[in-house]
C-alpha positions in Angstrom: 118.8 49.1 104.4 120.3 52.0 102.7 123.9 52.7 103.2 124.9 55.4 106.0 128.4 57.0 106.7 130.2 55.9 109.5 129.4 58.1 112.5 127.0 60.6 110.6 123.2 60.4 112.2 120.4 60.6 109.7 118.8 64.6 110.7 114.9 64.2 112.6 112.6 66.1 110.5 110.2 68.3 112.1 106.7 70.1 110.9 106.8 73.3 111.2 103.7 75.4 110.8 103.5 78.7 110.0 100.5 80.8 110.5 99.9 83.8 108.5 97.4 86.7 109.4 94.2 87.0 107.8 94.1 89.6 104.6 93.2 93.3 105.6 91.0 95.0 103.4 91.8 98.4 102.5 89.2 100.9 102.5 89.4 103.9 100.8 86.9 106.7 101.2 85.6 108.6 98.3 83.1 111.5 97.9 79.7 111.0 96.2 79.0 113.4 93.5 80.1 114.9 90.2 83.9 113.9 89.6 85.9 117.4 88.9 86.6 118.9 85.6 90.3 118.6 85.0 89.9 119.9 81.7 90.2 123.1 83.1 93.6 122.4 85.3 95.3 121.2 81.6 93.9 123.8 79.7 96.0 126.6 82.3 98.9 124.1 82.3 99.1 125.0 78.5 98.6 128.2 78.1 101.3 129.0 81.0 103.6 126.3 78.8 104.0 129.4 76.1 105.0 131.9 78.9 107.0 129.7 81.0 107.7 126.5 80.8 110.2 125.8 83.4 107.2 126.5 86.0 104.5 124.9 84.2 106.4 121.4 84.3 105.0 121.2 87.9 101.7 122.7 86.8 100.9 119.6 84.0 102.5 117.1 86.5 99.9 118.6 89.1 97.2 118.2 86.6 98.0 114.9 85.5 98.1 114.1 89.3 94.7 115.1 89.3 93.5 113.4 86.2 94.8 109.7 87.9 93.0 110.6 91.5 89.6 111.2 89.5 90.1 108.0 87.6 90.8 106.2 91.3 87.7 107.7 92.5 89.7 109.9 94.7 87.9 113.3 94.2 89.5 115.1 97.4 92.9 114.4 96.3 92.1 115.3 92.9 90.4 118.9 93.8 93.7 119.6 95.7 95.8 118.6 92.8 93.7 120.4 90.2 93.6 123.9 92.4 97.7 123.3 92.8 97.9 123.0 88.8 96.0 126.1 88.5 98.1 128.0 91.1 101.2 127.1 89.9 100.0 127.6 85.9 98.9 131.3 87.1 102.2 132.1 88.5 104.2 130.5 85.5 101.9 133.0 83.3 102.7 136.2 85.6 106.5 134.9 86.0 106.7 134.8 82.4 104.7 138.2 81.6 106.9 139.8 83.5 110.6 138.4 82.1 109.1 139.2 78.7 108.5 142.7 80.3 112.1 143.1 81.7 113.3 141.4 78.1 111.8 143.9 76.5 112.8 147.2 78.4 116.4 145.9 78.6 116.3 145.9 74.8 114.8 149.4 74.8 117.4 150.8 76.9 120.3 148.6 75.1 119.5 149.8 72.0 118.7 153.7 72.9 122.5 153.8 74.7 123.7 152.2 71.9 122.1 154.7 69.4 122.5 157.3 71.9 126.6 156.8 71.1 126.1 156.4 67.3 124.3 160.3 67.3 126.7 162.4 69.4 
């Protein structure tokens, strides 16, 4: 017999069980058809990256959004994505049409006051 301290009771084991729910399967629906061109979404992303590229960050992160749902087989997801990359490339192109627009004229005007001085 194994030696026990004086006044301490060997602990009763009990069995536990534990029951665990059956896996769920996750189902995830996906359209049948052509998968959509992203090609086009990164193409506007890059053009609107020369114009400006502050708001066409959000237009290549939108595309590559896009890019990752059509490789998931996710082609709702990736129409949304690819029409947001678009969007957001065509205002980046218009925002940055237009500052090169106001750049210019200030210059224009900046440099006719400034001549304007010079010749009186």
């Amino acid at each position: 017999m194994a030696y026990q301290q004086p006044g301490y009771a060997q602990p009763a084991y009990q069995q536990t069980t534990v029951h665990q729910p059956a896996p769920q399967t996750v189902v995830v629906h996906t359209q049948n058809g052509p998968a959509p061109d992203v090609s086009s979404a990164w193409v506007w992303a890059v053009i609107s990256f020369f114009y400006c590229w502050i708001i066409s960050i959000f237009a290549i992160m939108y595309a590559f959004n896009g890019n990752n749902a059509v490789s998931r087989g996710d082609y709702e997801t990736a129409n949304r994505e690819i029409k947001r990359s678009i969007k957001m490339s065509k205002i980046g192109i218009i925002v940055g049409i237009l500052l090169y627009i106001a750049i210019v004229v200030f210059y224009v005007i900046f440099y006719l006051v400034v001549l304007g001085v010079y010749y009186d």
